[in-house]
C-alpha positions as CSV (number, residue, x, y, z in Angstrom):
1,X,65.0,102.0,136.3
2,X,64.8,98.1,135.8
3,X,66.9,96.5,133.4
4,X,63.1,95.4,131.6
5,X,62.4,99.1,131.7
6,X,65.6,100.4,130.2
7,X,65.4,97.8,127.5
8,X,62.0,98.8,126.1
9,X,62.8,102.6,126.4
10,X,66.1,102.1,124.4
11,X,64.9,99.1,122.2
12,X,67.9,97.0,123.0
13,X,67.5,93.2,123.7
14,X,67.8,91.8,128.0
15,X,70.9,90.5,127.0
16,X,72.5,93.4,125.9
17,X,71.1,95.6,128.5
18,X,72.2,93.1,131.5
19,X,75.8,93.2,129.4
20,X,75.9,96.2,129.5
21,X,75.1,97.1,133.1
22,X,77.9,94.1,134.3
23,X,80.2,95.6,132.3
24,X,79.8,99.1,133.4
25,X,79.9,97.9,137.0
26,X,82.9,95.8,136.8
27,X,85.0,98.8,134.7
28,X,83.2,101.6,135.0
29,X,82.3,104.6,132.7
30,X,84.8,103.4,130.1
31,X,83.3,100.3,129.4
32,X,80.1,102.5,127.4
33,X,82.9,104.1,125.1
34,X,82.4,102.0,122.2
35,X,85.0,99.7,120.8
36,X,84.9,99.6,117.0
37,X,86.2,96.7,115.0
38,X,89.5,97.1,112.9
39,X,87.3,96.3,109.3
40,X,88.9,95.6,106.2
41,X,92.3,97.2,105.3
42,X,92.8,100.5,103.7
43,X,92.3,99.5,99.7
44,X,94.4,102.8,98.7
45,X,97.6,104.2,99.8
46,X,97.9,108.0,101.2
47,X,99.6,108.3,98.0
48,X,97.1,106.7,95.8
49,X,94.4,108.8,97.6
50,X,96.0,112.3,96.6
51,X,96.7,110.7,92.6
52,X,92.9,110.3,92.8
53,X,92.0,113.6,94.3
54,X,94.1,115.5,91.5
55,X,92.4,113.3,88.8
56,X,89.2,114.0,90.6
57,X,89.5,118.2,90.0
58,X,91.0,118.1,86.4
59,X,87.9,119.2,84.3
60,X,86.4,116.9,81.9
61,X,87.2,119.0,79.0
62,X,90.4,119.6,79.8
63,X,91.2,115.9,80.2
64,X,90.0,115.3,76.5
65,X,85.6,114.0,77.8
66,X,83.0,115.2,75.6
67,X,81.1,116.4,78.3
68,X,81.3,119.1,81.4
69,X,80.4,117.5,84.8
């Protein structure tokens, strides 16, 4: 198929299309693995994590709530 083509079947833009294609041919099939950004930090430690999941199983009722759920 034509870069044109593949672009309308896939809805991507020319650019990205013709990016992609010199990328594939320069490194191959591991250039369409994709590459995800790092993003923000963690906000919770491991150990802040399992704190939370223990809170998060302790029944309201048991905890001192007024209510079940």
């Amino acid at each position: 198929m034509k870069s044109p083509e593949i672009s309308g079947l896939y809805h991507f833009s020319g650019e990205h299309n013709l990016h992609t294609i010199h990328r594939f041919n320069q490194d191959g099939l591991p250039s369409l693995k994709p590459k995800y950004g790092g993003g923000r930090p963690p906000t919770f430690t491991s150990k802040n994590v399992g704190e939370i999941i223990e809170l998060a199983q302790i029944p309201p009722k048991v905890a001192g709530y007024p209510f079940t759920h």
